[in-house]
N, C-alpha and C positions, 0 to 999 in steps of 0.2 A: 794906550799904546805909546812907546817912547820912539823917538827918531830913528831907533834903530830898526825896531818892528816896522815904522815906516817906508823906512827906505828896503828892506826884505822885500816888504810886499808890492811894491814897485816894481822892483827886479822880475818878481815871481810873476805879475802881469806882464809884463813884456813879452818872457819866455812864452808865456801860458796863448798869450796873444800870436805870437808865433807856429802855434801848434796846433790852430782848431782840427777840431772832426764834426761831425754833426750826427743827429740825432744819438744812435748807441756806436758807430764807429768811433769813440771816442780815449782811444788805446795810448795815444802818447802823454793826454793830458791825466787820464785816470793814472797811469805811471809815473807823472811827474807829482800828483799830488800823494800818492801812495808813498812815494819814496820821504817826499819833503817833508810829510807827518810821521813815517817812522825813524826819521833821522831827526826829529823835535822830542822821539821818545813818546811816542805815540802806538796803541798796538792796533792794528790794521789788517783788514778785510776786506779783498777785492774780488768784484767780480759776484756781486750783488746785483739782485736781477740782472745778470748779462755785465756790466760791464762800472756798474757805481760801486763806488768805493765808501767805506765806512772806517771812524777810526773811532780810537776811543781811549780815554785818559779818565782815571780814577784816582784821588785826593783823598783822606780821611775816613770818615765809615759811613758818613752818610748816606743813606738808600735813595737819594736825589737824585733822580737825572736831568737833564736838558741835551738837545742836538742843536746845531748851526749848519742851516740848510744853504748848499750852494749847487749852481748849473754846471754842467760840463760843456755841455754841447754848442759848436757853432752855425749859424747859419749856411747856406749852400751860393756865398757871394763869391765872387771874383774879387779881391783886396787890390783897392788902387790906392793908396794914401799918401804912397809913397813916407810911409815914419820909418826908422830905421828897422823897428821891431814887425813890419810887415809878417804876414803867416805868409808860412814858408809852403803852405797846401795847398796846392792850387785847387781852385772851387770851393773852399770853406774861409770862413772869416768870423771871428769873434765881432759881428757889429751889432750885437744885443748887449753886451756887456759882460757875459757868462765867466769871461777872464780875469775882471776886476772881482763877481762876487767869487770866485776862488781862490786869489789873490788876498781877498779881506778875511776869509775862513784861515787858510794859512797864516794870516796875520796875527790874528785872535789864537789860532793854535801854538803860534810861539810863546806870545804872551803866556797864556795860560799853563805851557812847561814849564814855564820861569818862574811860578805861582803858587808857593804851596801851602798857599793858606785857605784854600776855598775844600769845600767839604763835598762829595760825591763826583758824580761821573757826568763828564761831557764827552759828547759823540758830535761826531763831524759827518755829515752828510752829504757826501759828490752824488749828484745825481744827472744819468746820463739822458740826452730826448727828453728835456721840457718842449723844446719847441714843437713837436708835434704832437706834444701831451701825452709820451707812452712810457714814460719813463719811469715816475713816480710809483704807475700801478705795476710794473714789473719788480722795482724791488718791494714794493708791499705784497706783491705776491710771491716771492721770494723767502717770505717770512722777517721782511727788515724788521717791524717791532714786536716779533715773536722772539729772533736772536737775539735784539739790541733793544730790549726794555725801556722806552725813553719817556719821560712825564708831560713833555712839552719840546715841540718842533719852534724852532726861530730860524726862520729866512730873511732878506731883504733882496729887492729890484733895484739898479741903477734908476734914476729920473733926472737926465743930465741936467733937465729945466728948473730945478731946485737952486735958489742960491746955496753956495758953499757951508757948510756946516749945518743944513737945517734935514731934520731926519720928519717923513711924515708917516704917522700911523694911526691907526683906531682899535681900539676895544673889540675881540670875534676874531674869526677868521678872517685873513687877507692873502690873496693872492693864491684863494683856494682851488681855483680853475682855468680854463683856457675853454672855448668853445668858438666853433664855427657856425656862421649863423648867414641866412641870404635873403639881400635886397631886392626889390622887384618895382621898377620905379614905370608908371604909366603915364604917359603926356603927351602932349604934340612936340614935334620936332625941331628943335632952334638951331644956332650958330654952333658951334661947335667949342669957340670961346664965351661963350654966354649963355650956357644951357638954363 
């Protein structure tokens, strides 16, 4: 990506930061990526399971697909940061990152307009309610990879504890699930700072 892709996708978090929803309420940002991708020349489909957005750009003839999976949805926080790009929602807050990985999809979707040497079809995947895990299976049941044919799903997570520039992955699925799971701790009773 070149400085100018960078600085785009700057901008597009800010905005995107501004505008959480959470879970599938997530109407301004699914609009702002819907738009930003069909104004890259992108062709687009909203309102996939409920409310995620799909787009999609086709190169050459090749029968290849890949997607670039990104969140929509923000948490249900009260935004105290005081930065200037503050969400303007009161009760939601982009503080999982969900605006940077939408931010970094748009990013990669510009590039890839401006690209026209690579051969087959990439789709871009907004998905709404990762955070309480209902999202994914809505637009899979929706029929996402029955309209949108894809060979291979690419996502990534913010981990702001990384140093800069270092990307970590493995071999398999990653970041296949989300589960709830509960603690039952039995002991005698201590200090309350010193349990």
């Amino acid at each position: 990506m070149t400085a100018e892709h960078i600085d785009l996708a700057t901008q597009w978090r800010r905005h995107l930061h501004q505008i959480p929803g959470t879970e599938f309420d997530v109407a301004e940002a699914a609009d702002f990526v819907a738009r930003t991708s069909t104004d890259l020349g992108w062709e687009v489909t909203t309102g996939v399971g409920g409310s995620g957005v799909v787009a999609s750009l086709t190169r050459g003839t090749s029968p290849r697909t890949i997607a670039l999976r990104a969140d929509m949805d923000g948490l249900p926080i009260e935004e105290r940061t005081g930065v200037p790009y503050a969400s303007k929602n009161v009760g939601a807050m982009h503080a999982c990152g969900h605006d940077g990985h939408m931010a970094m999809v748009l990013g990669a979707a510009s590039a890839l307009a401006k690209d026209i040497a690579f051969g087959g079809t990439v789709r871009l995947f907004f998905q709404p309610a990762e955070e309480p895990g209902t999202g994914a299976e809505a637009m899979i049941a929706d029929g996402l990879f029955d309209r949108f044919p894809t060979d291979e799903v690419y996502g990534l997570h913010n981990i702001p504890g990384l140093p800069a520039g270092e990307i970590h992955t493995r071999p398999g699925p990653l970041m296949a699930a989300e589960d709830n799971f509960e603690i039952r701790i039995s002991g005698r009773g201590g200090h309350a700072s010193a349990p």
